[in-house]
BAMIGU-147363 format. One record per residue (C-alpha): x, y, z; residue number from 1. Coordinates in steps of 0.001 Angstrom, whole numbers, plus 500000, padded with zeros to 6 digits. Layout:
<tilums>
east=X&north=Y&up=Z&k=NUM;
...
</tilums>
This chain:
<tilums>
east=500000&north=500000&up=500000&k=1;
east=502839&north=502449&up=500920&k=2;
east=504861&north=501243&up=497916&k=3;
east=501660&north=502158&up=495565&k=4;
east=501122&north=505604&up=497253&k=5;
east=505160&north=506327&up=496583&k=6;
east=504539&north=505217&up=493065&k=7;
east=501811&north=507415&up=493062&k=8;
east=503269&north=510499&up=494471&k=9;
east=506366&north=509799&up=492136&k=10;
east=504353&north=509705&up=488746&k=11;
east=502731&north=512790&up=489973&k=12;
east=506329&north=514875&up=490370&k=13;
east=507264&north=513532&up=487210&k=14;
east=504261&north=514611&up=484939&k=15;
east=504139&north=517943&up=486849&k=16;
east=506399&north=519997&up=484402&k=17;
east=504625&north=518347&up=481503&k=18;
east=501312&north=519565&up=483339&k=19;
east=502765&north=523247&up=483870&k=20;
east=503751&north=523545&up=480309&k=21;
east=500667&north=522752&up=478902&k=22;
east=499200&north=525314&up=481497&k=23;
east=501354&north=527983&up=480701&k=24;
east=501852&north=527350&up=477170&k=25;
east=498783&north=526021&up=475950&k=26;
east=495737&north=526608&up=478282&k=27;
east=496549&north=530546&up=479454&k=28;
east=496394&north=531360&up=476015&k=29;
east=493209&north=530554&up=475385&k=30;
east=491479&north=531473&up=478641&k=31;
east=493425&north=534818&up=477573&k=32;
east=491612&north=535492&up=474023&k=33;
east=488475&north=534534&up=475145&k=34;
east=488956&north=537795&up=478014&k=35;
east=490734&north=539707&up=475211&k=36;
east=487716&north=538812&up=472735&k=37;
east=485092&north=540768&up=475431&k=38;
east=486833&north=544223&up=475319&k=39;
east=487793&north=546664&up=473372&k=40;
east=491335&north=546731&up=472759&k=41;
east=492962&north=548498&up=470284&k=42;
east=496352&north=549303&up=470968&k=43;
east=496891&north=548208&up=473787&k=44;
east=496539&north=544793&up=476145&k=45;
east=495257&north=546168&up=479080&k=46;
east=492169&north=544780&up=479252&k=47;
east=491654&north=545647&up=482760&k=48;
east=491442&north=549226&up=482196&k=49;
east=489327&north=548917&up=478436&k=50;
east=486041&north=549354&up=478193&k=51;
east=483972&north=545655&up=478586&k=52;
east=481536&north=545642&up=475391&k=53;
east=480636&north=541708&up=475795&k=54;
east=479774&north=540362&up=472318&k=55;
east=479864&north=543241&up=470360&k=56;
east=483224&north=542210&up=468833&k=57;
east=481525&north=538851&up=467860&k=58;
east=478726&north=540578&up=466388&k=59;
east=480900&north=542615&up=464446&k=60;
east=482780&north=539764&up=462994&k=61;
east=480130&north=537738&up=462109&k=62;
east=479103&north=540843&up=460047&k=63;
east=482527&north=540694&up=458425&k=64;
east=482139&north=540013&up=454495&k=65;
east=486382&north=539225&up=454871&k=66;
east=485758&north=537164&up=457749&k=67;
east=483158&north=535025&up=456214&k=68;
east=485059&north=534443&up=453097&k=69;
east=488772&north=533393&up=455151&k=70;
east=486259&north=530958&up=456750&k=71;
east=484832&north=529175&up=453811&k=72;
east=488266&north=529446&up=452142&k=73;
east=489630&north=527828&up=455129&k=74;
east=486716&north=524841&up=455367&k=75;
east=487644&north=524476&up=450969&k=76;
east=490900&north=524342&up=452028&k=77;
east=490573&north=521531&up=454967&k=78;
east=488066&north=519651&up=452621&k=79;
east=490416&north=519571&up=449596&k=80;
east=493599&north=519009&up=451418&k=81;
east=492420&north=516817&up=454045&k=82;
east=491118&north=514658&up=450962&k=83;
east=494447&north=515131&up=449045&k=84;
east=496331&north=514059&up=452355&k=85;
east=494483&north=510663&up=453491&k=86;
east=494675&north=509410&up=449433&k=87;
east=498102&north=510361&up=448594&k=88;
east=498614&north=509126&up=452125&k=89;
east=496523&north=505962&up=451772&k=90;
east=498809&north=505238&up=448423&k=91;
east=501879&north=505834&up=449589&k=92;
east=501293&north=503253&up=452581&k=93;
east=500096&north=500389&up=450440&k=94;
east=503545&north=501209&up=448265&k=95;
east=506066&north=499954&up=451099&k=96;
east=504025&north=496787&up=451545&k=97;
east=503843&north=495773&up=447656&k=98;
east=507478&north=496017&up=447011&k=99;
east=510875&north=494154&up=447505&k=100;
east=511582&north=493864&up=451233&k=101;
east=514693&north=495331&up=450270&k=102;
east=513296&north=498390&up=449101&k=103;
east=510668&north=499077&up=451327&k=104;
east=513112&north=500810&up=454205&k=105;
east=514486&north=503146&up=451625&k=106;
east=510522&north=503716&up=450625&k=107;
east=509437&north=504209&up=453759&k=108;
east=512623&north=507006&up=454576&k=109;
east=511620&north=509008&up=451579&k=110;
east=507954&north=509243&up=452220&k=111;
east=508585&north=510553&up=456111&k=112;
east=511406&north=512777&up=455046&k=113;
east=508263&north=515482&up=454531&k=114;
east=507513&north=515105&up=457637&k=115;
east=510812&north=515693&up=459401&k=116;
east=510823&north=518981&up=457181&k=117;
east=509624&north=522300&up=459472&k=118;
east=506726&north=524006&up=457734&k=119;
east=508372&north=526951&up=457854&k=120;
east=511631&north=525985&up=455750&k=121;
east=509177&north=523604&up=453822&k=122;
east=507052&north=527163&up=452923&k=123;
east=509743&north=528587&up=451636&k=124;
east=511189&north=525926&up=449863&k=125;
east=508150&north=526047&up=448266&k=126;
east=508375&north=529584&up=447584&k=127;
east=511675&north=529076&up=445825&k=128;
east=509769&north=526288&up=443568&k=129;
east=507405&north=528360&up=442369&k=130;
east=509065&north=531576&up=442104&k=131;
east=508222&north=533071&up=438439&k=132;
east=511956&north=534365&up=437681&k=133;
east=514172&north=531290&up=439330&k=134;
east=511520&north=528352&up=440433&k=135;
east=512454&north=525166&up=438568&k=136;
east=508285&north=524202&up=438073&k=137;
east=508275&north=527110&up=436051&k=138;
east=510847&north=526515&up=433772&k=139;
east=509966&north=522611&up=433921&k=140;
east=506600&north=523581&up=432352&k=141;
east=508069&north=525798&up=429606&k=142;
east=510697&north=523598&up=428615&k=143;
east=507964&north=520689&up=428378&k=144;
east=505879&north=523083&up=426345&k=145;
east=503183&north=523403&up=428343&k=146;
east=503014&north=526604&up=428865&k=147;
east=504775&north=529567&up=426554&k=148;
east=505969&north=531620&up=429983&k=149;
east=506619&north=530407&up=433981&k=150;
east=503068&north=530876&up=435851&k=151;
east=502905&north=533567&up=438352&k=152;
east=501778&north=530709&up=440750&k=153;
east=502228&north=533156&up=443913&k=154;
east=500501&north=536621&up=442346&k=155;
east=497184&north=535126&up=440504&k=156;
east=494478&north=534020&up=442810&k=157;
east=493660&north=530866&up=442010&k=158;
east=497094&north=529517&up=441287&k=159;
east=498370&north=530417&up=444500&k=160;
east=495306&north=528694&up=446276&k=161;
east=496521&north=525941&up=444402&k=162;
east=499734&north=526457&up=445113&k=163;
east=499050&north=526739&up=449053&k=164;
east=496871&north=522907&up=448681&k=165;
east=499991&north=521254&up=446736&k=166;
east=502404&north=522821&up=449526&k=167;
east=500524&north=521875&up=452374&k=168;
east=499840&north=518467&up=450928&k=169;
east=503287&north=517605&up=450181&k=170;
east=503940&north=517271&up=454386&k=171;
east=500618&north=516210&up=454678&k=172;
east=500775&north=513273&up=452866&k=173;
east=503718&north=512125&up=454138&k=174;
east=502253&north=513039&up=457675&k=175;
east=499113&north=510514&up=456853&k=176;
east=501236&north=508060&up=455215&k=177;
east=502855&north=507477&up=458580&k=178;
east=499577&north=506945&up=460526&k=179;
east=498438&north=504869&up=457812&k=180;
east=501489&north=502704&up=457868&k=181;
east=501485&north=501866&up=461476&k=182;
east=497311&north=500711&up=460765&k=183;
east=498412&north=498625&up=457688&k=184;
east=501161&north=496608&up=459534&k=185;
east=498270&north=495381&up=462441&k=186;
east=496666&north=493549&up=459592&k=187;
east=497213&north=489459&up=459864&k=188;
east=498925&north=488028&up=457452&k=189;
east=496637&north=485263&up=457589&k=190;
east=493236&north=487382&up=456260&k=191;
east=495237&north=489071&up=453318&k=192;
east=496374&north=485516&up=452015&k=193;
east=492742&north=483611&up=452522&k=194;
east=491536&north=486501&up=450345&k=195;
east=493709&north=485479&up=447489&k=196;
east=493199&north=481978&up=448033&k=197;
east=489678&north=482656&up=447523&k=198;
east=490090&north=484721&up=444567&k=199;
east=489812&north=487973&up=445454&k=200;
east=491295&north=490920&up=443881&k=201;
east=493470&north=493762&up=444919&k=202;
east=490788&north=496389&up=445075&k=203;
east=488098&north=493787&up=446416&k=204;
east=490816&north=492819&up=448965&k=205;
east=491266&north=497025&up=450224&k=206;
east=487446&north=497630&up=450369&k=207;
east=486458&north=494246&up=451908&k=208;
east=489571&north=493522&up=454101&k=209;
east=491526&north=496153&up=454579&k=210;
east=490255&north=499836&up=454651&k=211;
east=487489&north=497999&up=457460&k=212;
east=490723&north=496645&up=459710&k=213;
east=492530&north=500070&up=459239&k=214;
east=489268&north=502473&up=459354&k=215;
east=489909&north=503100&up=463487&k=216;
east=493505&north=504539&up=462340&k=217;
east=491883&north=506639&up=459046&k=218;
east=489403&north=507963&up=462055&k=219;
east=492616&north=508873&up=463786&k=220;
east=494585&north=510748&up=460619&k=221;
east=491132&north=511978&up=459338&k=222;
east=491003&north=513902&up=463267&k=223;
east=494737&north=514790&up=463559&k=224;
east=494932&north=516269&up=459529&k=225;
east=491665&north=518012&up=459644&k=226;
east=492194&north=520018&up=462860&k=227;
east=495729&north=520735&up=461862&k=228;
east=494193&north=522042&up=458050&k=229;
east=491470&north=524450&up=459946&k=230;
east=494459&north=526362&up=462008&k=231;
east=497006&north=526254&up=459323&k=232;
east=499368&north=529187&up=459717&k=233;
east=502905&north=529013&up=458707&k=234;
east=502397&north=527260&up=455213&k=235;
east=500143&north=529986&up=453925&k=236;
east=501641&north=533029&up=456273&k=237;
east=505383&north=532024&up=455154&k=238;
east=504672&north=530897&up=451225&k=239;
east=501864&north=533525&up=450062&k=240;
east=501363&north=535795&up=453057&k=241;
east=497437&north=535453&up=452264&k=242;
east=497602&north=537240&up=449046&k=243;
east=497582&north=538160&up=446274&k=244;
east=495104&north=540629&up=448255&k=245;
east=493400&north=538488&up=451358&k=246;
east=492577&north=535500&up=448697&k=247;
east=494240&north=532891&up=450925&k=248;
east=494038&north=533873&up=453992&k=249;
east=492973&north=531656&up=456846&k=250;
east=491062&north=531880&up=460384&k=251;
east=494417&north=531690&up=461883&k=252;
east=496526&north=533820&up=459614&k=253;
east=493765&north=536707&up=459488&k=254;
east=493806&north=536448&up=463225&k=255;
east=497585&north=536894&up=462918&k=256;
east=497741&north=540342&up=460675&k=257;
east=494751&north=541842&up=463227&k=258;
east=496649&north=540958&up=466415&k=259;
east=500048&north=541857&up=464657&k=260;
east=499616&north=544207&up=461761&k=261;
east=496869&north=545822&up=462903&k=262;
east=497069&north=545930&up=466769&k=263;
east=493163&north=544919&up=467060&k=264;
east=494021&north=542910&up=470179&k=265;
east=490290&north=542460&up=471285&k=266;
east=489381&north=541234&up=467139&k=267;
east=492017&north=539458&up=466911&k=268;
east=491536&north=537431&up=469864&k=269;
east=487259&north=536896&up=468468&k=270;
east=489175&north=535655&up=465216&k=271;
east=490894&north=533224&up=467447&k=272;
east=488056&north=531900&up=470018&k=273;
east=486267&north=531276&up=466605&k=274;
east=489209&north=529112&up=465233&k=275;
east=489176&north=527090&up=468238&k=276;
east=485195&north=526633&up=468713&k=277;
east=485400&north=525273&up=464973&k=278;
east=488351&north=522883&up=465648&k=279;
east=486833&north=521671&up=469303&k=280;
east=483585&north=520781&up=467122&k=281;
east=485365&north=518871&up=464214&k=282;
east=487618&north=517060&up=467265&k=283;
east=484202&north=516596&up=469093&k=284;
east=482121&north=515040&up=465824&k=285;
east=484962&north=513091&up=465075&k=286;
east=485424&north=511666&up=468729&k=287;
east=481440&north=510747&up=468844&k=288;
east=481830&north=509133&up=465569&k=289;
east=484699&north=507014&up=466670&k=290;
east=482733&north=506045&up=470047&k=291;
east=479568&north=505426&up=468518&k=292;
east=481251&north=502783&up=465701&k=293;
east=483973&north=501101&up=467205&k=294;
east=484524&north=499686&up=470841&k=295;
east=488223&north=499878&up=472392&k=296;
east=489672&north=497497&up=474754&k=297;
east=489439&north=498631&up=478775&k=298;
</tilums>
């Protein structure tokens, strides 16, 4: 009995700085905007001494024609790339298990080496790529033919939306390939070659066998890439700044120019709470989902 309480106490002092971290690092911040988000602050932080207006700054940005267009450009932009993500993803993981054992280490390294990348030198890598003047995709597509002049990928709208999906994606991927992975190598050996014995295809084989073994670990990478897609930041802010104009700016990067660039503390901080009420709900759907279709061991 002592022996368990020492344990006890032990694990306790242990996961304590863990614990404060995620206080001060994590939980403060939030507790902050959603005080910040009831005031009026413009200039300044003090929201002690700044006038309390309660949900006027809500009010106002629900009103917002800018707002409501970063938001539905940020739900496209989770739909397409969180699609983009689990397939590429999905295809990728099915690669290392389909060729020689000898290559599948060296398949495997290349397909998380995305993933090791920070987004921020992966942005501007990016930004390198598809620079008009210097970017090799640029000149790759003129000397191909396809086009008589390099793309101004980063100045016209809609190529630098796509632009922002294929950068984004290229981590992602890699990012879901590496959940997917880990689900794919749970699957007995046993099912997969019973299915061929019995005549089943490849593709009969993934819908019947394996995408139902794996689904609890697409729930999982559909959760983890679709939060991460609804607060992207340092992609967009880094590779396109949200322009040309505001065309792709996100929740979390418009929050960033109105806390930073404009000084609209108390807006900026409504911009925020909003971010995180629509990423608790997607975590909160998903979570139900999971519970409600798949039991987990005690």
């Amino acid at each position: 009995m002592i022996s368990n309480k020492i344990e006890t106490r032990t694990g306790m002092v242990l996961v304590l700085p863990a614990v404060l971290g995620l206080v001060i690092f994590n939980y403060y911040p939030i507790v902050q905007s959603f005080v910040y988000s009831f005031f009026d602050l413009e200039f300044t932080t003090d929201w002690l001494n700044a006038p309390f207006i309660g949900f006027r700054n809500y009010a106002v940005v629900m009103a917002s024609d800018q707002f409501w267009y970063t938001f539905l450009f940020t739900a496209g932009f989770t739909l397409v790339a969180v699609t983009l993500d689990l397939s590429l993803g999905m295809a990728f993981a099915l690669a290392t298990f389909y060729v020689p054992g000898k290559m599948r280490g060296l398949l495997r390294a290349i397909i998380i080496v995305p993933w090791a990348i920070p987004k921020v030198i992966q942005a501007s890598m990016w930004r390198w790529m598809l620079n008009t003047d210097v970017g090799p995709i640029g000149d790759v597509l003129v000397r191909i033919g396809l086009v008589s002049e390099p793309p101004l990928f980063l100045m016209d709208r809609y190529l630098a939306m796509g632009s922002v999906v294929a950068a984004y994606t290229w981590k992602g991927a890699s990012i879901a390939a590496f959940f997917l992975m880990g689900g794919l190598a749970l699957i007995p050996r046993e099912v997969t070659e019973s299915a061929i014995v019995d005549g089943a295809n490849a593709v009969r084989r993934f819908f019947s066998i394996t995408l139902p073994i794996i689904m609890p670990t697409v729930f999982v990478a559909l959760l983890y890439r679709s939060q991460d897609a609804l607060r992207v930041f340092d992609v967009v802010y880094t590779l396109t700044g949200g322009g040309p104009g505001n065309s792709t700016d996100t929740l979390s990067s418009f929050a960033y120019n109105a806390y930073f660039r404009f000084a609209q503390f108390g807006r900026a901080s409504t911009y925020a709470v909003v971010t995180f009420i629509l990423v608790a709900l997607v975590g909160t759907f998903y979570i139900s989902r999971v519970r409600r279709n798949f039991s987990f061991r005690e």
